[in-house]
N, C-alpha and C positions, 0 to 999 in steps of 0.2 A: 405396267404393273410389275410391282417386284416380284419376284422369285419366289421368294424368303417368306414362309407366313408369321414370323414373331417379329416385331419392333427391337432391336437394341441400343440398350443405351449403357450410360457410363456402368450404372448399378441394376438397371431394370431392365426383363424382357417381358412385353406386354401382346396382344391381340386384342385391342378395343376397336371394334367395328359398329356401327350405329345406322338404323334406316330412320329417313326424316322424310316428313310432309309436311307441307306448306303449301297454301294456294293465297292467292290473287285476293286483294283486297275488294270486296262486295260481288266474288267470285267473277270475274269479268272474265270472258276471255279472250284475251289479247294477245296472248303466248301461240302464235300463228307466223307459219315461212319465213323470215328473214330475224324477226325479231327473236324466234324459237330459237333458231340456229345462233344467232349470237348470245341469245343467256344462254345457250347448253357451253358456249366457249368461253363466257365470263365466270361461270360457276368452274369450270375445270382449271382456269386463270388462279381464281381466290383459292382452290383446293391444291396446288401447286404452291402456290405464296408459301401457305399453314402447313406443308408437309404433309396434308393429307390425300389420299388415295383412292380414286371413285371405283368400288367395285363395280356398279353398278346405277346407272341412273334413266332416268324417263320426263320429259317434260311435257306434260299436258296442256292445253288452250289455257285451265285455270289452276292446275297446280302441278305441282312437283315430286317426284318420289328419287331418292338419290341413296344409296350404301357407301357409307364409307369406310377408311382404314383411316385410323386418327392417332396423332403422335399420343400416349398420357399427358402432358401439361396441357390440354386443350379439350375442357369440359364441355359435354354436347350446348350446353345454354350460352358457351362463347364459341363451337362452331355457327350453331343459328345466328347467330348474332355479325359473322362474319359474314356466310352465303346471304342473308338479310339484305343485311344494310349494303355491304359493297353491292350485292348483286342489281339491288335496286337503283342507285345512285349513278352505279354505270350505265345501266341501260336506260336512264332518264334521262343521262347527258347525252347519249347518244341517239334517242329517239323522242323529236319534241313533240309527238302526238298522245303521249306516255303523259306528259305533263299538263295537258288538257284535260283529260280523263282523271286523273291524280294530283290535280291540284295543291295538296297538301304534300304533296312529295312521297306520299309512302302508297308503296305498289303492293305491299304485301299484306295480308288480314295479318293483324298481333299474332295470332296465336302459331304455334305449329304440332306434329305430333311427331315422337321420339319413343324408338326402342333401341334397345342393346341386342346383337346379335352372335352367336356364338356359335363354334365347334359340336360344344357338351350341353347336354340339358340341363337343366335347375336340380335335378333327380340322380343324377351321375355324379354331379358336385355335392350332393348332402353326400350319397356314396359314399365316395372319394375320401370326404374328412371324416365319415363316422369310423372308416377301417383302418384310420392313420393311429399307430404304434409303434414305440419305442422297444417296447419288450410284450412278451406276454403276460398277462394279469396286468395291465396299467390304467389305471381308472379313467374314467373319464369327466371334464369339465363341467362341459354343456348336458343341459337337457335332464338332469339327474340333480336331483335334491341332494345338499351333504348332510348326513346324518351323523349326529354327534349323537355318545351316551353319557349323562348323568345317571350317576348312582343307581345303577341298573336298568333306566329308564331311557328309552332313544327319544330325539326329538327331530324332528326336520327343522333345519336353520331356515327354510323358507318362506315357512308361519309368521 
């Protein structure tokens, strides 16, 4: 695990971390002793490829819970897509009982769930940009109706 909690890159420094679940195609569970053991070292395999980072992971009989630390050019719907597919593909060439049960080739239900995880709350970050100024008295953007006056008359540009 790095050191370092920010990503840098040529122009950006990011901390995008993500928790994902996914389980087992018609929830089976399969993910038991030797086969566990090698999807936990195929998924750490694919997350090394992608540059990304397991803070944290767990593998269940019939699904998966995993945190990552993820480069920005690699949006959470092309991580799943990587832990997915590779993950599946390698352990079904490696275990042909896999392929008996999953005939169809896909180990894993379509779907999965995804959150973003962070440092600072949702609450910190409205914070953070409602106290941002330049000077004092400096109006603000968001959130505020611009009112304009005609001929003594105000109106909100909102209307």
């Amino acid at each position: 695990m790095s050191k370092e909690r920010y990503r840098r890159g040529a122009h950006s420094v990011t901390d995008f971390k993500y928790h994902f679940v996914w389980k087992t195609k018609y929830s089976y569970s399969v993910q038991k002793g030797e086969l566990a053991l090698r999807l936990r070292d195929i998924i750490r395999e694919i997350c090394s490829e992608h540059r990304m980072e397991i803070m944290k992971g767990n593998v269940r009989s019939n699904h998966i819970h995993i945190l990552v630390s993820a480069p920005a050019h690699l949006s959470p719907a092309k991580i799943m897509q990587y832990l997915k597919g590779k993950s599946s593909y390698r352990l079904q060439q490696e275990f042909s009982q896999l392929q008996k049960r999953y005939w169809g080739r896909h180990l894993w239900a379509r779907g999965y769930f995804g959150a973003t995880v962070g440092a600072v709350t949702e609450a910190q970050i409205k914070q953070y940009i409602e106290n941002q100024s330049d000077e004092a008295g400096s109006f603000k953007v968001w959130d505020e109706p611009e009112k304009v006056e005609f001929d003594g008359f105000q109106s909100d540009l909102s209307e």
